[in-house]
N, C-alpha and C positions, 0 to 999 in steps of 0.2 A: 535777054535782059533778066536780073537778078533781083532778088527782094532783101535789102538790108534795112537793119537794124538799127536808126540813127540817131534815138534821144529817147532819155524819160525824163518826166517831172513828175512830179505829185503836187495834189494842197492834204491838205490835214488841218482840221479844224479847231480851233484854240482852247475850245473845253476840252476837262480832263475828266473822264470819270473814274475815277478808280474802286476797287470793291468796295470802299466802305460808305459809299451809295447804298449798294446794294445790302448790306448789312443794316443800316439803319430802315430798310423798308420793306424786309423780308427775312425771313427764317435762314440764314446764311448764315457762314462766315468766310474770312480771306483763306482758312486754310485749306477750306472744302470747294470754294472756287479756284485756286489754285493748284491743288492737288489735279484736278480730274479735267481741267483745261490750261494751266499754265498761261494766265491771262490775270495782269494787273492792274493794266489801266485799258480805256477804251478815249476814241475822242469823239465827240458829238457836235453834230451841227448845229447854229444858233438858228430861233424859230424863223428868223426872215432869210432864211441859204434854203436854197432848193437842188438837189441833185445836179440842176446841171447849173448851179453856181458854182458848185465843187469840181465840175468836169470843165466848167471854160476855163478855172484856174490853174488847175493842172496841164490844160490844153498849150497856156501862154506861155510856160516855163517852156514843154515839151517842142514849142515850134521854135523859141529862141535858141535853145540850144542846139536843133538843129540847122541854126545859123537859115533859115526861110521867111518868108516873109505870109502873110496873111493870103494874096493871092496866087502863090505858092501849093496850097491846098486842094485836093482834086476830089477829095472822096472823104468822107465825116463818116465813121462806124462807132456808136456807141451802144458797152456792155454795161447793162441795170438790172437790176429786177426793183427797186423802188423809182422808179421814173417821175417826173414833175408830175404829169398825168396819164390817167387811166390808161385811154389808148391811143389819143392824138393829141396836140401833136407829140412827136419823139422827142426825144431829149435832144438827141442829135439837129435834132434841127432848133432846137433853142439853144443850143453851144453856137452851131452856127450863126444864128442872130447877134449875138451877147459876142463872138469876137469878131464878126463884118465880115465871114464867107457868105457870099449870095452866089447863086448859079450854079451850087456845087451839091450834087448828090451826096444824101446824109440818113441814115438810119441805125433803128435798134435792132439789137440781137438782146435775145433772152434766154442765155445758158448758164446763169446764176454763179458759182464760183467761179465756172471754167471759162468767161466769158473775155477774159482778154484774151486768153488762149486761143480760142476763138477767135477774136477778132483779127487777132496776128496771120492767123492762117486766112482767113477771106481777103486779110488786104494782099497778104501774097501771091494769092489768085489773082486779083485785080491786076498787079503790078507782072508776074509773068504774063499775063495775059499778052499786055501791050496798051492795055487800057487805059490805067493810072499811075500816075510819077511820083505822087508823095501824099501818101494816105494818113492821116490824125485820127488812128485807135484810142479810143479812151475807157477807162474803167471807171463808174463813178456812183457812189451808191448814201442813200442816206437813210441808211438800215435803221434806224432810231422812230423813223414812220411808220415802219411793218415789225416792229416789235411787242410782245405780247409782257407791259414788265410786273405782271403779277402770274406768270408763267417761270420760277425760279428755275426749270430745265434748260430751257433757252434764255430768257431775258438777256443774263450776263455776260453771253459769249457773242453779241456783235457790236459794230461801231462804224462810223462812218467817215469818208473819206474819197479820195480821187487819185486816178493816175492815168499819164497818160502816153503814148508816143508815137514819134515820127516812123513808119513803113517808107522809105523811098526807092526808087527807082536806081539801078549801076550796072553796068557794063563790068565790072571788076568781082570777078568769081570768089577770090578771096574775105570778099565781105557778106557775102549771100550769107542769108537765113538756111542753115543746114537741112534741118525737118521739121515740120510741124504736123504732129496727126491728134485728130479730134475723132470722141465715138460718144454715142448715148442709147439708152433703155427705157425705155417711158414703159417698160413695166414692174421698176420699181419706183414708179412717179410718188406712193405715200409716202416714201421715206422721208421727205425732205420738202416740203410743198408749201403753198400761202394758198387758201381757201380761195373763192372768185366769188363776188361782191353777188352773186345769187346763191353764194352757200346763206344755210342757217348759219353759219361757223361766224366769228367775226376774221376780219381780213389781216390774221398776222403770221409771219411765218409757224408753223410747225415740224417738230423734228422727233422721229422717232430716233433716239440716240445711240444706243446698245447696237441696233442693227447697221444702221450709218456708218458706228466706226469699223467694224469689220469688212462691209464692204468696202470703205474707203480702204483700209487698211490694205489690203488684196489689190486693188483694181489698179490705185496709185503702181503699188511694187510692179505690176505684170505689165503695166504700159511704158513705166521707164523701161523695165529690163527688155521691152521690142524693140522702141525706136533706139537703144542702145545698139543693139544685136546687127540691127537692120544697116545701119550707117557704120558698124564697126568702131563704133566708140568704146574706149574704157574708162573706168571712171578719174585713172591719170587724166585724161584733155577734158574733163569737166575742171573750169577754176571755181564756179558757184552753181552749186543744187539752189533753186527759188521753189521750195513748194506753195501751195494756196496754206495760209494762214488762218488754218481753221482751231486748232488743236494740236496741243505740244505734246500731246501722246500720239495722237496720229504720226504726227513731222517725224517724233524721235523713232514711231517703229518703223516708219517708211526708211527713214535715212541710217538704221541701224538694218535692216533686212539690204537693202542696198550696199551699204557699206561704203558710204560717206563718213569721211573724218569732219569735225568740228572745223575746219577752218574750210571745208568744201558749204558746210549745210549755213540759212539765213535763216536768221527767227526774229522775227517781230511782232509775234503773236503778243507776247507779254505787254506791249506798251501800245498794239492798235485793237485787241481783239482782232474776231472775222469780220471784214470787209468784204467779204462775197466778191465780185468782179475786180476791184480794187484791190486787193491785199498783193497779188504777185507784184503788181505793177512799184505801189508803196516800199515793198521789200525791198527792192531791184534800186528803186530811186534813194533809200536808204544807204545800198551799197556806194554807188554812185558817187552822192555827197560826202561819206566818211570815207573817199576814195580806195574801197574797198572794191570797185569795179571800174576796170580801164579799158581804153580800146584794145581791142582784139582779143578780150578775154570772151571763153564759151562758157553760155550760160546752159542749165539744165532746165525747164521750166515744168511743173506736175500739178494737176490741178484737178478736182472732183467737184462736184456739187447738182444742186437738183435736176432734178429730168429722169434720171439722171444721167448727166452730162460730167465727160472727161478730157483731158488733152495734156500731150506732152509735147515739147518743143525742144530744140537744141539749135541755139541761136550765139551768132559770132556777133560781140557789143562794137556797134561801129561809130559808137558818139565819140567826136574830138572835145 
């Protein structure tokens, strides 16, 4: 039994923010946030959406289009780092509420950017196993919570949003999920961190940035270029690089050390900000829609973030 690749959806939330928020309520301007992040607009959640209001809506596209029904569903993973609450219950298990899975095993993972990545790869486990037939990964974050916005280093560079997809079950080798490999470091856990509700600190993300991109910059490159190596890929049978949507200096030096052309690499950094666990997903759903991604095309998927946590993927699109 094989693990395919069979839907995305996104939600994206109807607010726009664009820099000149940020200009009006802080020592900015658009050309100094764009220059050093390539970020123009972000979308924000309205005060009554909760993470996983944004994760069941992405969820409902993501199960339709994989043509399944509600009890269809065997296994709920959901990737956060701003979850409804603290520690209980999961978010996953309020998606599951909110769209009528009951009886089905549902939890979170906390690997912060890399977390659908993630997620992809545990349902894979699930599903070679023998376990599970059609698992509902979601990415769904409502970074605007754990945002720090009189912190002009960070404030401007995240935003909120959902995606999500179908992991299922097939006998047909040609649709399998190629590779998925995840790694992390928890001894550079300062880089990148949100304080824990017994720091003095207040509880919003923090990022040392200078250091971040370098390592990002490095880590991203050395992990395509293995799972590349490994599976005998060249960058010919990649049709779409997805990196995490963090930073269009990061994207461009990744996919320029790489040596992706422009119509291999996706950016949506400009119009969603970082979406942390969400932003591959959002990308991917982007393509999708502007039928920029069709069945049978291989994806590349690259992804960093706190822990620090990493993961790459190379995945054959098998939504009709």
């Amino acid at each position: 039994m094989y693990a395919s690749f069979k839907s995305i959806g996104a939600y994206i939330p109807e607010e726009i923010r664009d820099n000149n928020w940020f200009i009006q309520r802080m020592d900015t301007s658009d050309e100094w946030i764009t220059k050093r992040t390539g970020i123009k607009e972000r979308r924000i959640a309205s005060k009554n959406q909760e993470t996983s209001d944004l994760g069941t809506e992405a969820a409902k596209i993501a199960i339709q289009r994989a043509k399944l029904n509600i009890e269809d569903i065997d296994l709920v993973i959901c990737a956060t780092i701003s979850p409804d609450y603290f520690c209980m219950p999961s978010t996953a298990c309020l998606i599951s509420e909110k769209l009528g899975i009951a009886n089905v095993m549902a939890f979170d993972i906390s690997a912060a950017c890399t977390g659908f990545v993630y997620g992809i790869n545990i349902a894979k486990a699930f599903i070679e196993s023998g376990m599970k037939k059609n698992v509902l990964v979601i990415g769904a974050e409502k970074l605007s919570n754990i945002v720090d916005y009189t912190d002009r280093t960070t404030c401007m560079l995240f935003g909120d949003g959902a995606a999500a997809t179908i992991i299922a079950a097939t006998e047909n080798k040609d649709e399998a999920i190629t590779d998925v490999q995840c790694s992390a470091d928890g001894a550079q856990k300062d880089l990148l961190k949100t304080p824990g509700i017994q720091s003095e600190e207040a509880s919003f993300m923090q990022m040392k940035g200078n250091e971040t991109f370098k390592v990002a910059v490095k880590t991203l490159t050395s992990d395509v270029k293995r799972i590349m190596e490994k599976n005998n890929i060249s960058n010919d049978d990649i049709d779409l690089f997805i990196p995490h949507q963090a930073n269009y200096r990061i994207i461009k030096a990744v996919g320029d050390a790489l040596k992706f052309n422009d119509n291999q690499k996706v950016l949506t950094v400009h119009k969603y900000g970082n979406t942390s666990s969400a932003s591959i997903g959002m990308a991917m759903n982007d393509c999708y829609e502007n039928g920029t991604l069709k069945y049978g095309d291989t994806m590349l998927l690259d992804a960093f973030g706190g822990g620090l946590t990493w993961g790459s993927a190379i995945i054959k699109f098998c939504g009709k």
